[in-house]
C-alpha positions as MATLAB code, in Angstrom:
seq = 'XXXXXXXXXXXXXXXXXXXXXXXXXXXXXXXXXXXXXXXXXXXXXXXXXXXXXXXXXXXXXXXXXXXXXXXXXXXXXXXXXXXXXXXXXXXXXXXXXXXXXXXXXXXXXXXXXXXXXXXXXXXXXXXXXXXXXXXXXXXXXXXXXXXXXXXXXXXXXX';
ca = [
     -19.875  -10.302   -1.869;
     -18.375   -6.711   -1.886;
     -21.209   -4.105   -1.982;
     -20.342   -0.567   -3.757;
     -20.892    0.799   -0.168;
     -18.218   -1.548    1.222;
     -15.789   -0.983   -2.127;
     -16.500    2.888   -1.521;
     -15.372    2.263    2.555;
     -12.235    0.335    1.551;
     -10.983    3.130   -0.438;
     -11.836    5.859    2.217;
      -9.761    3.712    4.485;
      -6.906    4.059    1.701;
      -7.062    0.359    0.576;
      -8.669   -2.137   -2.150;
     -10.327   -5.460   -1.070;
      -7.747   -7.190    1.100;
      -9.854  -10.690    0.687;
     -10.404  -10.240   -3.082;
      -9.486  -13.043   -5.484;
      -8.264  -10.598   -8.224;
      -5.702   -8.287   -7.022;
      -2.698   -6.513   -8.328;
      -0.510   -3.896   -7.819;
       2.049   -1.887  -10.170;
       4.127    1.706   -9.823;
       6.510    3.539  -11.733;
       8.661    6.398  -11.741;
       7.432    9.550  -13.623;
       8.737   12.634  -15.268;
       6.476   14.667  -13.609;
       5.688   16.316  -11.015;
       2.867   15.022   -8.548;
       0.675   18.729   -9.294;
       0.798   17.267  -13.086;
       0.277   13.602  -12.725;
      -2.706   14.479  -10.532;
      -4.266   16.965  -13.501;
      -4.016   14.056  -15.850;
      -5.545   11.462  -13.493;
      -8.231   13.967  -12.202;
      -9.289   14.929  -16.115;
     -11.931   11.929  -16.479;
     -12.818   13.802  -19.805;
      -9.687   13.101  -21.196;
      -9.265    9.503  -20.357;
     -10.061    9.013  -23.705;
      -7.083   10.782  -24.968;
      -4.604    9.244  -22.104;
      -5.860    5.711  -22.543;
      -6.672    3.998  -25.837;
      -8.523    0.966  -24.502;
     -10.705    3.875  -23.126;
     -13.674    4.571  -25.813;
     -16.115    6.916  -24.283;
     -16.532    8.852  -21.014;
     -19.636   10.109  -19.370;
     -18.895   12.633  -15.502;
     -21.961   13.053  -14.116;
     -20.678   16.264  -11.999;
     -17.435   17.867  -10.884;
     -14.559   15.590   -9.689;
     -14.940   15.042   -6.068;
     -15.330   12.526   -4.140;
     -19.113   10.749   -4.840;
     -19.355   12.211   -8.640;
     -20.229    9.444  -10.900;
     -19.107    8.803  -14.364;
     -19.688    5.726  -16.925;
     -16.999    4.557  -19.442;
     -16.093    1.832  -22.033;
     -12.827    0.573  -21.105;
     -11.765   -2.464  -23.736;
     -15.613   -2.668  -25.005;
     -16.644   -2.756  -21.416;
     -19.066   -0.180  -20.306;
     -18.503    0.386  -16.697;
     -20.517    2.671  -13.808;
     -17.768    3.941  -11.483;
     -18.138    6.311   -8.273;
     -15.382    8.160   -7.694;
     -14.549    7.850   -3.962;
     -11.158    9.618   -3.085;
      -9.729   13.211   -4.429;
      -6.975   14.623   -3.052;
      -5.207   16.951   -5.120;
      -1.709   16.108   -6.091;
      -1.907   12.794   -3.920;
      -4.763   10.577   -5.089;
      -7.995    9.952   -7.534;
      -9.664    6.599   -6.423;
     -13.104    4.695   -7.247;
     -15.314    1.658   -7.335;
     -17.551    0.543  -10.058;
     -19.128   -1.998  -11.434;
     -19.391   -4.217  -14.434;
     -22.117   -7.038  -15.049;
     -22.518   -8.308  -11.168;
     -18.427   -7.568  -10.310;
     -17.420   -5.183   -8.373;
     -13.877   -3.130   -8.773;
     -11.879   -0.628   -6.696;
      -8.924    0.833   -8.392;
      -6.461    3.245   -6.055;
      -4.417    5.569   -7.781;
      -1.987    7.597   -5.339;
       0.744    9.684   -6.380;
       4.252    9.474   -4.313;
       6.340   13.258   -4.634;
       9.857   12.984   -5.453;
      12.435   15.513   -5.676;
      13.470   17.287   -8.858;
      10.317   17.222  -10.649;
       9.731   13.663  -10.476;
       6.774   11.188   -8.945;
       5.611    8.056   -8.418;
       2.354    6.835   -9.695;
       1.059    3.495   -7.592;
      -2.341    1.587   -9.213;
      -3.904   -1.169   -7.401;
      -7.169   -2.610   -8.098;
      -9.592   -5.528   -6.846;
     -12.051   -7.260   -8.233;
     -14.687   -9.586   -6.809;
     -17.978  -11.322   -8.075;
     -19.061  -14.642   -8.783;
     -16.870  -16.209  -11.545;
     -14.472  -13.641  -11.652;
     -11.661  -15.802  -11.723;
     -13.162  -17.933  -14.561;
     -12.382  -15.182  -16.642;
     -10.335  -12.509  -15.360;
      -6.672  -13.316  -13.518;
      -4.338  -11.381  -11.178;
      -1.633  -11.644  -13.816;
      -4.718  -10.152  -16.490;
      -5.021   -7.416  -14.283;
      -1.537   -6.375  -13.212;
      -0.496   -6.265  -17.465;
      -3.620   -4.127  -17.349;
      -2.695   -1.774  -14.441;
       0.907   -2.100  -16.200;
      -0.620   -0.251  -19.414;
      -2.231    2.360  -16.797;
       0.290    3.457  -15.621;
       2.934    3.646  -18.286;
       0.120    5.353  -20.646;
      -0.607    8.053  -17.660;
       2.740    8.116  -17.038;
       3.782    9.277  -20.928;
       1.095   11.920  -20.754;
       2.057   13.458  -17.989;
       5.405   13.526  -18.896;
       4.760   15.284  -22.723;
       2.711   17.997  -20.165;
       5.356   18.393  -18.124;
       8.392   19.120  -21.055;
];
């Protein structure tokens, strides 16, 4: 079983659980700039705001790699670490939820003429995870991510 320590290693090392039995990846193409994608992705506060399956949001400090934060995501209350911050590049962490354990990557590709890409990925391990949450679950999930960052970032950027 993936400890936070290990989920908080992975993502250091720039990656989500490789042996995970919930994994999925999605990107798209944004019309923003990476310096604005980043300010919407680094704003935990605002989550709220960006996503609506997001309820409530709790930052236990400034964001930087080790702050924590809690949030209801889909009537989920999770406990997250963040573990990666790199402005205009990344804003990665692990949490947890019941006994499962998730690490969500978020990286941010530049492109020319005001334009990025945003990449998600996520894994999630514990036992019976698969009895009730699915790769295909989580990639329409991570689909909604992104587009809904994605659309904020892009009524900033106008």
């Amino acid at each position: 079983m993936v400890t936070i320590n290990d989920a908080q290693r992975y993502l250091k090392q720039g990656r989500v659980d490789p042996a995970a039995r919930i994994r999925a990846r999605v990107e798209t193409t944004v019309e923003a700039d990476a310096d604005t994608l980043f300010q919407v992705l680094a704003d935990l506060p605002k989550w709220p705001e960006v996503r609506r399956s997001i309820t409530k949001m709790s930052v236990d400090g400034p964001i930087a790699a080790g702050t924590s934060f809690r949030w209801t995501s889909s009537g989920a209350l999770l406990s997250s670490t963040l573990a990666v911050v790199t402005p205009g590049r990344e804003v990665s962490w692990s949490g947890k939820f019941l006994w499962f354990t998730a690490i969500h990557r978020n990286t941010i590709v530049p492109l020319t003429a005001g334009r990025s890409t945003l990449v998600s990925e996520e894994s999630m391990t514990g036992i019976g995870i698969g009895l009730i949450y699915s790769s295909s679950k989580l990639e329409k999930e991570l689909r909604g991510w992104v587009d809904e960052f994605a659309a904020f970032a892009q009524q900033l950027q106008r």
